[in-house]
N, C-alpha and C positions, 0 to 999 in steps of 0.2 A: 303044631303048625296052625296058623290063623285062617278063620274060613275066610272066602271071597268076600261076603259083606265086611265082616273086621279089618277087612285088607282092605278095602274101598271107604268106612269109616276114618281108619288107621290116614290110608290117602288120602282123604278128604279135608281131614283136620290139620294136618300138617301141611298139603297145600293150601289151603286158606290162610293160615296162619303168618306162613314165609315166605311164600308168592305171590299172595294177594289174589290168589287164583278164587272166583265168585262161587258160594257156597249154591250146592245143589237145590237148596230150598229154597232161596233166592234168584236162582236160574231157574227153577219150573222143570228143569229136567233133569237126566240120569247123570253122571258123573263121567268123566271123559276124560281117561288116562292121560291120553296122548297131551290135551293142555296143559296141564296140569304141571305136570315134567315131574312126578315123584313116584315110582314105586317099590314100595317097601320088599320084594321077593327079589329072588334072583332071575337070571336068566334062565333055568331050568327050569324053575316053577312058576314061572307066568305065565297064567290064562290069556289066553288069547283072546281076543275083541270079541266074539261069539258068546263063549263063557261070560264074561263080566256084563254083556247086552244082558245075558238070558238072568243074571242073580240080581238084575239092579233092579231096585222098586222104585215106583214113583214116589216121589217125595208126598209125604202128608199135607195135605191141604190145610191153607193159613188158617188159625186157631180164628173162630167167630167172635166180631166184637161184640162186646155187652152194648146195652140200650143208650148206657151211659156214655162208653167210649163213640157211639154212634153221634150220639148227640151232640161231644164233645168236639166231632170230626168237622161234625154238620155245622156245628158255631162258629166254627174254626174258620171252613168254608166262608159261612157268610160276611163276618167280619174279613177276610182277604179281600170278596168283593166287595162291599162295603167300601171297605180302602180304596181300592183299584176308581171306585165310580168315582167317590167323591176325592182322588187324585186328579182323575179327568175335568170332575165339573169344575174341580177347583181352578184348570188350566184352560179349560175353557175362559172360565169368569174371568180372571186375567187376560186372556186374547180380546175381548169383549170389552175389558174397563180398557187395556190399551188401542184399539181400535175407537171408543168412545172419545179417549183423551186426542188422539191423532185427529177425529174431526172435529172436535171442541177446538184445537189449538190450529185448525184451518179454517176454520169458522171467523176466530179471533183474528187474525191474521187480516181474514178478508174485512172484517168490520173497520178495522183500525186503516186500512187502505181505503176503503169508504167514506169513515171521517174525515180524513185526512181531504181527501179530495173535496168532498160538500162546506169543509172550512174554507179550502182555496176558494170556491162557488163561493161562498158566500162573503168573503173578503175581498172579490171582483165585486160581485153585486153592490158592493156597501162603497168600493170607491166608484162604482157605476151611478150610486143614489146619489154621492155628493157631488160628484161632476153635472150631474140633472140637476141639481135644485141650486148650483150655481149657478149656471147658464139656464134656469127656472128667473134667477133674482134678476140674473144680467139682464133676460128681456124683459120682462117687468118695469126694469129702471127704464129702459130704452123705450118702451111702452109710454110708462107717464109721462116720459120725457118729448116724446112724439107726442101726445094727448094734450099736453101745454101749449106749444109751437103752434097745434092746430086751431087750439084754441085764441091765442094771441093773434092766429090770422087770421081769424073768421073776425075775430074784433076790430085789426087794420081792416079788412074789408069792410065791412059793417060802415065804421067814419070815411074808407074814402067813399065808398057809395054816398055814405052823405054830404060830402064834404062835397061830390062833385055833383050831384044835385043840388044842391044849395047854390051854387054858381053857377047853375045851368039853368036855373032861373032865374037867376040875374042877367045873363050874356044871353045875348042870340043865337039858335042854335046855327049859324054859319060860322061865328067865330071859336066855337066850343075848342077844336083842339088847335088854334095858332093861340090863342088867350091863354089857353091851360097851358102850354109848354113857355109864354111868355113869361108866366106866375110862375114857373119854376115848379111845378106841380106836373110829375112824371105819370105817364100815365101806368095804368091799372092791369098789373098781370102776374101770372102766378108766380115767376121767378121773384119779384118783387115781394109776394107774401112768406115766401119760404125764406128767406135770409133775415 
């Protein structure tokens, strides 16, 4: 007959195997019939929960890794972090260039809305300068055009003032304006100069 430990070995291995039931040393603790759902004895010869408590040993404590395997763990480690940061920074840097691109291309946006309108501005302005510098020409012309006229009147004036001085010394000055309207010599006034 098989001792308790062989019986709980015996158990052990064959639950693991075909139940998928988690090995003791893997579990950290004693073995546990009842999960397990296998035991090798009959119902006469099974120990009772007390028995198989009192013969189960703790499981041997995990075998210590060498300096190597330590090392190995510890690289291992770092390289996961490693990844991990530079997965972040790397999704950072993306949030960042598209965030950049997003005000780049509202930026652009506003620029081209800005040109747009300072062309309008300045395509008013420009038919604003040529309407000025026609109506600039047009009084100009009307300027010299006036600046002759006045000229040409001051010169009528000039000869009738002479003209009616010159026969103002000739005539009496009692007959100055019956003689002058007799001669057909209108008299002297501004409507007269402007036409």
């Amino acid at each position: 007959m098989l001792s308790v430990q062989e019986a709980l070995d015996l158990d052990f291995a064959a639950a693991s195997s075909s139940s998928g039931c988690v090995a003791p040393r893997d579990m950290g603790m004693g073995m546990d019939i009842i999960t397990c759902g296998f035991t090798p004895w009959g119902p006469e010869s099974c120990p009772t929960l007390e028995q198989v408590m009192a013969t189960t040993t703790t499981p041997p404590p995990a075998p210590a890794l060498t300096p190597e395997e330590e090392d190995d763990d510890d690289e291992r480690l770092r390289r996961q972090r490693r990844k991990m940061s530079n997965r972040l920074s790397a999704r950072r840097s993306r949030e960042r260039k598209q965030q950049r691109l997003e005000e780049l291309r509202g930026t652009a946006a506003r620029l081209r809305a800005e040109k747009q309108e300072l062309e309008a501005r300045l395509q008013a302005l420009a038919r604003q300068d040529m309407a000025t510098r026609c109506q600039n020409a047009r009084l100009r012309a009307e300027a010299a055009a006036l600046a002759r006229r006045l000229r040409e009147a001051r010169r009528l004036l000039a000869l009738r003032r002479a003209l009616a001085a010159q026969r103002a010394a000739r005539m009496p000055p009692m007959l100055w304006p019956q003689q002058a309207a007799a001669a057909g010599v209108a008299p002297l006034g501004l409507a007269s100069l402007m036409t």
